[in-house]
C-alpha positions in Angstrom: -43.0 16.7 -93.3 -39.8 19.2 -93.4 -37.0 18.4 -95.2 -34.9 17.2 -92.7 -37.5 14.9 -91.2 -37.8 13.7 -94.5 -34.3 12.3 -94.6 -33.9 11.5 -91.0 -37.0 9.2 -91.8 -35.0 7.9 -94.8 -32.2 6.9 -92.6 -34.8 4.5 -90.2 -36.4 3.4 -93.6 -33.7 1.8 -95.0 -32.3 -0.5 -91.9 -35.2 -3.0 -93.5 -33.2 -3.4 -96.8 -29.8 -3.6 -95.0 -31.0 -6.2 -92.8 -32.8 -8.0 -95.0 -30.4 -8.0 -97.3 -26.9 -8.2 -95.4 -28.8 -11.7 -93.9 -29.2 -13.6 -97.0 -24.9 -13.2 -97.4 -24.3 -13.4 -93.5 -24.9 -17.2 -93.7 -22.6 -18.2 -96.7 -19.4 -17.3 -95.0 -20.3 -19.3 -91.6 -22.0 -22.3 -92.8 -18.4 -24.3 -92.5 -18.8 -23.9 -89.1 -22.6 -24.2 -88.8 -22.4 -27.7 -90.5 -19.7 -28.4 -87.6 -21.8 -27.3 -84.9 -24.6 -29.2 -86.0 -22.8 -32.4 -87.3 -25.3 -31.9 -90.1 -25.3 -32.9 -93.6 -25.1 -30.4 -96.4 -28.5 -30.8 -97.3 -29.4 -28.9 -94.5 -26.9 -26.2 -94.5 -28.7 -25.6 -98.0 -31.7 -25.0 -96.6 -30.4 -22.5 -93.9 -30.2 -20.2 -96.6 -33.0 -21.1 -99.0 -35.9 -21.5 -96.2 -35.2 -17.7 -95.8 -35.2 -16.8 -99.6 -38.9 -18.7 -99.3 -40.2 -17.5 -96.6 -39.1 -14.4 -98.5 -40.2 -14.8 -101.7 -44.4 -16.2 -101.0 -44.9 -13.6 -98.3 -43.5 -10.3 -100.2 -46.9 -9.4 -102.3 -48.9 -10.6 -99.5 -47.0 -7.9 -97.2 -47.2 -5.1 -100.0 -51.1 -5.8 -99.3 -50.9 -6.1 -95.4 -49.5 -2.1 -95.9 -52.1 -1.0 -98.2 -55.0 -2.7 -95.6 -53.2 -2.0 -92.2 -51.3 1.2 -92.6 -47.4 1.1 -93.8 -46.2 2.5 -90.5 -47.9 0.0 -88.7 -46.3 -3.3 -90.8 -43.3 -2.0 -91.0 -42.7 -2.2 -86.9 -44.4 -5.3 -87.1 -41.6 -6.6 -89.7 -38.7 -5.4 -88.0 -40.4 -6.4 -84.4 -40.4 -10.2 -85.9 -37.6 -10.2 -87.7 -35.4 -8.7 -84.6 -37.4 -11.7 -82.5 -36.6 -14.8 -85.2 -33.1 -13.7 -85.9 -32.7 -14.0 -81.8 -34.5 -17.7 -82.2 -32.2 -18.5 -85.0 -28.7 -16.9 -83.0 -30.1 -19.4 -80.1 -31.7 -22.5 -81.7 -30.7 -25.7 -80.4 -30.7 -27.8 -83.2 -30.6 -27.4 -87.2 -34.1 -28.1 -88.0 -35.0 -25.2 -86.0 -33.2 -22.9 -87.3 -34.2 -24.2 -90.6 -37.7 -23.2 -89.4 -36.9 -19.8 -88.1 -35.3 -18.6 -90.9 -38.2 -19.0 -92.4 -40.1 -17.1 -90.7 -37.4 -14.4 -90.5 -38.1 -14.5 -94.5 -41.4 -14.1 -94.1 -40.8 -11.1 -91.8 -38.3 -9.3 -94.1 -41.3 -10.1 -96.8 -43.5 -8.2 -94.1 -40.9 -5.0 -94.0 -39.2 -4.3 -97.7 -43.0 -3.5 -99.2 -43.6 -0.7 -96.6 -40.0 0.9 -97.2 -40.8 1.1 -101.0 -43.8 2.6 -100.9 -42.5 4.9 -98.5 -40.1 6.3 -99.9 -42.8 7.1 -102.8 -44.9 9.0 -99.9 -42.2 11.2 -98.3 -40.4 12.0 -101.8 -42.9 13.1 -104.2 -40.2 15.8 -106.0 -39.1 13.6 -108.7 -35.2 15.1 -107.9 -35.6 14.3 -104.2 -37.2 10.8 -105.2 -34.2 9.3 -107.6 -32.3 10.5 -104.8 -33.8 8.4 -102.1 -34.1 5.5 -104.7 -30.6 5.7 -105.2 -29.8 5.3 -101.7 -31.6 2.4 -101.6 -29.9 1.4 -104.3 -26.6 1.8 -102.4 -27.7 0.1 -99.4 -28.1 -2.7 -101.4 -25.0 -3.1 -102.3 -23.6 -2.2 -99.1 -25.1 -4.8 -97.5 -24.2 -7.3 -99.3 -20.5 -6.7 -98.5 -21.4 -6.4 -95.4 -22.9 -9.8 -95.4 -20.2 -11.6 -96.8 -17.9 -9.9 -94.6 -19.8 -10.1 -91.0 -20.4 -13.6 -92.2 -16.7 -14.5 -92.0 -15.7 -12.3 -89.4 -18.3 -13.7 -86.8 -17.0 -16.9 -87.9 -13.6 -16.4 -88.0 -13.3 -14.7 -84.3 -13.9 -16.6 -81.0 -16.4 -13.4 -79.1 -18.2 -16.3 -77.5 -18.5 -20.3 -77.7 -20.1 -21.1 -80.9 -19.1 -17.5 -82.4 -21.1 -18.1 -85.8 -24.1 -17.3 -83.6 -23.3 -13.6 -83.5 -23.9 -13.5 -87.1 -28.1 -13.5 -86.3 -27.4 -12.1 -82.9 -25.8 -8.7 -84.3 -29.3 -7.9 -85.9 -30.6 -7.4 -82.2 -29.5 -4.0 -81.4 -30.2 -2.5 -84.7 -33.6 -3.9 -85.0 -34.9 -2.5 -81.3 -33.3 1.0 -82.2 -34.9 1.0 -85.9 -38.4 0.1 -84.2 -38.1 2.8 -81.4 -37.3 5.3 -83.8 -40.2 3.9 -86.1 -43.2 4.7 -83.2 -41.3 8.0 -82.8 -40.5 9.6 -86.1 -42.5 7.7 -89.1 -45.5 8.8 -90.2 -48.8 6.6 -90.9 -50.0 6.3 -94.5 -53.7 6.2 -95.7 -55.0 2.9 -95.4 -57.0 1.2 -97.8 -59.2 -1.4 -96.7 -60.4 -2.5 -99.9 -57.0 -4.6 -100.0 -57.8 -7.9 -99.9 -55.4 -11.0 -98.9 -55.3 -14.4 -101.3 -55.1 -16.6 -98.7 -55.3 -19.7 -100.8 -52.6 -18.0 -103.2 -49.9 -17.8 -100.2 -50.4 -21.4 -99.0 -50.4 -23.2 -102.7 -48.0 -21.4 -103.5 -45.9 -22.1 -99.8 -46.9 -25.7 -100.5 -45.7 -25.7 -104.2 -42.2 -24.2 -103.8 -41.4 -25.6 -100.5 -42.0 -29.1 -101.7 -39.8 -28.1 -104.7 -37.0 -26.7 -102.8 -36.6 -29.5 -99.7 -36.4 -31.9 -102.6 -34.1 -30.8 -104.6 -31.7 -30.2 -101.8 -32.2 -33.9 -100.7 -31.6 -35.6 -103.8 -27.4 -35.5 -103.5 -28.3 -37.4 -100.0 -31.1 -39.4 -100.6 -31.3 -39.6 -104.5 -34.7 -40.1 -106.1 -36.1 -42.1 -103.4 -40.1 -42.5 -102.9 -40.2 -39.5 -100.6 -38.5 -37.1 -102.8 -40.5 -38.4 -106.0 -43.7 -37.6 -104.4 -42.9 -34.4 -103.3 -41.6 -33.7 -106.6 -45.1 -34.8 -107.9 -46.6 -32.6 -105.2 -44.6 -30.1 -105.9 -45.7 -29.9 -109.9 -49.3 -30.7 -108.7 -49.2 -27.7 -106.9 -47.4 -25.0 -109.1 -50.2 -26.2 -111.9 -53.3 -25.4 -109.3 -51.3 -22.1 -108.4 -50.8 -20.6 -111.7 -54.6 -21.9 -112.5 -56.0 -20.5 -109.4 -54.0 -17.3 -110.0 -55.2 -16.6 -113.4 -59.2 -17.1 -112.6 -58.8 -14.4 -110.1 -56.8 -12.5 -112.1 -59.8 -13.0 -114.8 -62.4 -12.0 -112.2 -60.7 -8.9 -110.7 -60.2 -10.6 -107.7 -56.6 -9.4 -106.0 -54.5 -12.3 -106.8 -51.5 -13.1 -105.1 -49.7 -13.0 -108.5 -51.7 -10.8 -111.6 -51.2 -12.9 -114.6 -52.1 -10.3 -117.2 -48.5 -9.2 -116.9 -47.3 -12.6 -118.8 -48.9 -10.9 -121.6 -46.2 -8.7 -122.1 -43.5 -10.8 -123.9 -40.6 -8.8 -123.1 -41.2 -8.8 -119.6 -41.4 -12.2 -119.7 -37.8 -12.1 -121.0 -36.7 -9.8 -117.8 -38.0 -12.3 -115.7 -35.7 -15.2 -117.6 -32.8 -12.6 -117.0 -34.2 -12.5 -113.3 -34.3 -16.4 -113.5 -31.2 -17.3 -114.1 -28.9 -14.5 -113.4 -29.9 -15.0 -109.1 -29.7 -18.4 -109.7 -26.0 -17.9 -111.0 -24.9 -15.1 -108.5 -26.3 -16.7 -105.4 -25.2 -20.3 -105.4 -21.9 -19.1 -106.4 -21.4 -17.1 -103.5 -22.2 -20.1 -102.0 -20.1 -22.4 -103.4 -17.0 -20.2 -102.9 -17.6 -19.7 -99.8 -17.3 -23.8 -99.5 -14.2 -23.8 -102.0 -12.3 -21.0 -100.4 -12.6 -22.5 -97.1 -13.1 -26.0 -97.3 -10.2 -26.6 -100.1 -7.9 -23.9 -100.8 -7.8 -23.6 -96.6 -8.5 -19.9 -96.3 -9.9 -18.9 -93.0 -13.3 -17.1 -92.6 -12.3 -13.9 -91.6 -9.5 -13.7 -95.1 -12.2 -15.1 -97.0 -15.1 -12.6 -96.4 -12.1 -9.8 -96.8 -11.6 -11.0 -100.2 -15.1 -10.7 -101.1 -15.1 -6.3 -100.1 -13.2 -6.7 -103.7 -16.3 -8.1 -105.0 -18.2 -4.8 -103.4 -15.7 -2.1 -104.3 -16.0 -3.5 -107.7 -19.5 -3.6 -107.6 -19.8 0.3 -106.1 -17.7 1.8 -108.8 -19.6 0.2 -111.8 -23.1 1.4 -110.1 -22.3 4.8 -110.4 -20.9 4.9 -113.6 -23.4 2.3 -114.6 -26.4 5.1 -114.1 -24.5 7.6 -116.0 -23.7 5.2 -118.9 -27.3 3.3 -118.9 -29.1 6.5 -121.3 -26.3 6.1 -124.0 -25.2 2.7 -124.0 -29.0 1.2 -123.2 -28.7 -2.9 -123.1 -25.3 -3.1 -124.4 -24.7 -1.7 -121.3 -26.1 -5.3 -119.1 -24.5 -7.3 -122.0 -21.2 -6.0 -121.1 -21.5 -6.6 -117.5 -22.8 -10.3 -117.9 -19.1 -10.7 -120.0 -17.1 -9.7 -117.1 -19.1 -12.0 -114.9 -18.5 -14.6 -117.4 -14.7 -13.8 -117.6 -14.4 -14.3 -113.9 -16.3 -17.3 -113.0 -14.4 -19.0 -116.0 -10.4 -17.6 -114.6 -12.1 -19.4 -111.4 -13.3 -22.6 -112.3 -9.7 -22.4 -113.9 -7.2 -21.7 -111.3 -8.8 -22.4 -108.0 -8.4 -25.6 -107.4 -4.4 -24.6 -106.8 -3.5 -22.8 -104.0 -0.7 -20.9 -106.1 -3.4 -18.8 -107.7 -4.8 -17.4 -104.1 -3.5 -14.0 -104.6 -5.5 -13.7 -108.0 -8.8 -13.9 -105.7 -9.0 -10.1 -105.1 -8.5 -9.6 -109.0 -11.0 -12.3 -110.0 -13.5 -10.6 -107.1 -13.2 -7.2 -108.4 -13.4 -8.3 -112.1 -17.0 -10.2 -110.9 -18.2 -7.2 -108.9 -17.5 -4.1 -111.5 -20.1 -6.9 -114.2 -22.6 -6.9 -111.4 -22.8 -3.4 -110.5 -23.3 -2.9 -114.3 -26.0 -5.1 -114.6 -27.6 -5.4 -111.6 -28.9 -2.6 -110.8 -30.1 -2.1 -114.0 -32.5 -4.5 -114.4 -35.3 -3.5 -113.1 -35.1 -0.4 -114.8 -35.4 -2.7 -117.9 -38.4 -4.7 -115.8 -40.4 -1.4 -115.9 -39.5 0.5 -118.7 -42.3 -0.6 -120.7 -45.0 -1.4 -118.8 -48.0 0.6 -118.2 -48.1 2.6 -115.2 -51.1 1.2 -113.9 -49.3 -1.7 -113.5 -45.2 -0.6 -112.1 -46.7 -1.5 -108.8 -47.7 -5.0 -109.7 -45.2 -5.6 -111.9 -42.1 -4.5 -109.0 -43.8 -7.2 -106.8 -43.5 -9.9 -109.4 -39.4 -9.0 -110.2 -39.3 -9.3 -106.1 -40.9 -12.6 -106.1 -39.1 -14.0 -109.1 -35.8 -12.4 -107.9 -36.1 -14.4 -104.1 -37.7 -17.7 -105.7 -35.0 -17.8 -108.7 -31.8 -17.2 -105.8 -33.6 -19.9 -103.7 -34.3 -22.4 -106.7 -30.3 -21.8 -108.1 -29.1 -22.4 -104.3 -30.8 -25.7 -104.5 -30.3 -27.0 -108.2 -26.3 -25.6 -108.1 -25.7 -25.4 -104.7 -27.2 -29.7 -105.1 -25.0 -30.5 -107.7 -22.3 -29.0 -106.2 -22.4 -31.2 -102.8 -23.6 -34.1 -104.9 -20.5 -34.8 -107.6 -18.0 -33.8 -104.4 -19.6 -37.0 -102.5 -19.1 -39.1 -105.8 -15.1 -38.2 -105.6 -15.7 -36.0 -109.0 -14.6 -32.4 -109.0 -17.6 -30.6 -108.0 -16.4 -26.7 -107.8 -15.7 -27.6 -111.8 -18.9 -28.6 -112.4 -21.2 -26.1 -110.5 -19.4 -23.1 -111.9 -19.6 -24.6 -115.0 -24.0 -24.4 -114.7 -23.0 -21.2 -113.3 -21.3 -19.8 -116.4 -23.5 -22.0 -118.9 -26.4 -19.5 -116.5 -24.8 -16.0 -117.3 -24.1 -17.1 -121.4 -28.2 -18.1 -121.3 -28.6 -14.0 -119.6 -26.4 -12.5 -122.0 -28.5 -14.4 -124.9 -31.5 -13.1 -123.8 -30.0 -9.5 -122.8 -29.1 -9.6 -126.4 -32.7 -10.8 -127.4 -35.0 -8.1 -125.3 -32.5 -5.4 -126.9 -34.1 -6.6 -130.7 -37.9 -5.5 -129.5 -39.0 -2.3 -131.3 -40.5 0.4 -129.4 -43.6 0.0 -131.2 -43.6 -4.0 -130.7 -43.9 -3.0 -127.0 -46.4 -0.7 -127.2 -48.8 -2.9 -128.6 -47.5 -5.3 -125.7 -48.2 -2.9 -123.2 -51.7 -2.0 -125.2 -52.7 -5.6 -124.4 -51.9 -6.0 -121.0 
């Protein structure tokens, strides 16, 4: 493939991450006026956005495989074919539960996609130069769609196109994803298949059992408390997650292409990257959520102002990405540690002053000071994630930051996102409280920034040795 090719192929790689990504933020902006449409409770406005992250998160290693067995090319039409049909069925569905259910399974379709554009962008790019390069504009289109999301999100909402404008904000995904597939059959190339993939079929559904039953209950407990129902999928739930992890490590054992490789867990400082995973999504996503609640719903901003005040939170986070790469090599974790402050320092000026509509013009500030800590740590993560582990296993061990990154954003949705609904129904001050768990979350990732930066080099390498 010439140069040129190379890039132009780039180009129709990377509408997968920018749609995938630019629809986990579309939602937070419009689900004021989803909850409206629907007359629904907040319960289910929850699960609008974390059926997706699930759908998501269980299908992701299961679609690196599908590329590996059926051909990259291949999956990655079918992904963007599925997700460009469920993101219609969500613009149109008639009722809440069904649009519960197709975001889903446009989850599960984005799972299907991001695999194939990672690995091939490894295929085209095999200059190391040329590769950091095409890394790094995945990098970017990252963080560009996540402005994006916030912003389309508000703007959709905000505007009256059509009755029931929010619907535009699944609807605008049409024309991309018919041009991106059509350019796809036209311009990608296949990769070598390798049919010695196999699928852990029993994998995907305890694990679709295990975290489903987690999440639907915990987003139902501010509604129903701990009735009978929710106890026994909670029991279910934990039932589930123990004949998962059991399941996964036989396999793992016997060599027998588990859904999730356990002998990663071996490495202890990995383990800690995955706690930074854990609970810095957690933090990051419900709070988007919840100020997109606050900002709307009590400091009366509209939709459109709102999602303009959060391209302050992607400036900031653009500027600190590029000086965050050129820093990372002198500064090292110090680096991350820094960037979790600033985070910490805004979400604390925030639980503060915004309950007073005097401090509305400090938004932009407070959004700027949030997004130049996230684009230092961020992106740096999982550099941190791979660093040290063997390269037989960066493959394996990229899948399992994915997984954890998508479970941990829908499991902080649910427990903060929960909490947050819950202690507004009881009268008490609930935007207090949930940024509170979200701070107390960024103090428990600085701690354990602060605790992967005391491993020696040579503690890891016998680490690495074992695993």
């Amino acid at each position: 493939m010439n140069t040129s090719n190379k890039w132009f192929a780039l180009a129709i790689i990377l509408v997968a991450p920018l749609l995938s990504v630019i629809d986990v933020y579309i939602v937070n902006m419009a689900l004021p006026a989803i909850k409206d449409q629907y007359a629904t409770t907040n319960s289910n406005t929850e699960l609008v956005i974390s059926s997706y992250l699930v759908g998501y998160c269980v299908f992701l290693v299961t679609g690196g495989r599908a590329g590996d067995y059926f051909g990259r090319k291949k999956m990655y039409i079918l992904g963007m074919f599925f997700f460009t049909l469920t993101s219609a069925l969500c613009g149109w569905s008639p009722t809440i539960y069904s649009l519960i259910v197709f975001r889903f399974f446009q989850g599960v379709s984005a799972a299907v996609m991001i695999p194939q554009t990672l690995t091939m962008i490894q295929l085209y790019f095999a200059e190391p130069k040329e590769r950091n390069t095409a890394f790094g504009f995945f990098g970017i289109t990252l963080g560009i769609a996540s402005i994006l999301g916030q912003y389309l999100g508000g703007f959709f909402a905000g505007h009256h196109f059509i009755e029931e404008s929010w619907r535009l904000i699944f609807f605008i995904n049409l024309p991309f994803g018919a041009i991106a597939c059509l350019l796809s059959i036209l311009y990608l190339k296949e990769s070598q298949q390798n049919t010695d993939s196999k699928f852990d079929v029993a994998g995907v559904w305890l694990l679709v059992t295990a975290l489903g039953s987690l999440i639907y209950s915990l987003t139902k407990i501010p509604e129903e408390g701990l009735s009978a129902e929710i106890n026994v999928l909670l029991i279910i739930s934990s039932i589930f997650f123990f004949i998962f992890w059991k399941n996964q490590k036989k396999k793992t054992d016997q060599n027998k292409a588990p859904l999730l490789n356990t002998t990663l867990f071996n490495i202890k400082s990995f383990n800690f990257v995955l706690l930074v995973v854990l609970f810095f999504f957690g933090a990051h996503n419900s709070y988007l959520l919840i100020c997109a609640i606050q900002f709307q719903d009590t400091l009366g901003i509209d939709a459109l102002v709102s999602s303009q005040y959060f391209t302050f939170n992607g400036i900031g986070f653009l500027i600190s990405s590029m000086i965050a790469f050129k820093l990372l090599h002198k500064w090292g974790i110090k680096l991350l540690i820094t960037g979790c402050i600033l985070m910490i320092i805004s979400l604390v000026l925030q639980t503060i002053t915004l309950h007073d509509k005097a401090f509305i013009p400090m938004i932009p500030v407070y959004l700027l000071i949030y997004g130049l800590g996230q684009g230092a740590l961020l992106p740096s993560i999982l550099n941190y994630a791979l660093r040290k582990i063997p390269a037989q296993h960066a493959g394996l061990a990229g899948g399992v930051y994915s997984t954890v990154q998508q479970f941990s954003s829908a499991l902080g949705i649910s427990i903060i996102g929960s909490v947050f609904f819950y202690t507004l129904k009881q009268g008490l001050d609930g935007y207090f409280i949930s940024m509170s768990m979200a701070v107390i979350y960024l103090i428990l990732v600085a701690v354990l920034l602060y605790r992967i930066s005391l491993f020696s080099d040579t503690k890891l390498a016998v680490e690495t040795q074992k695993a």
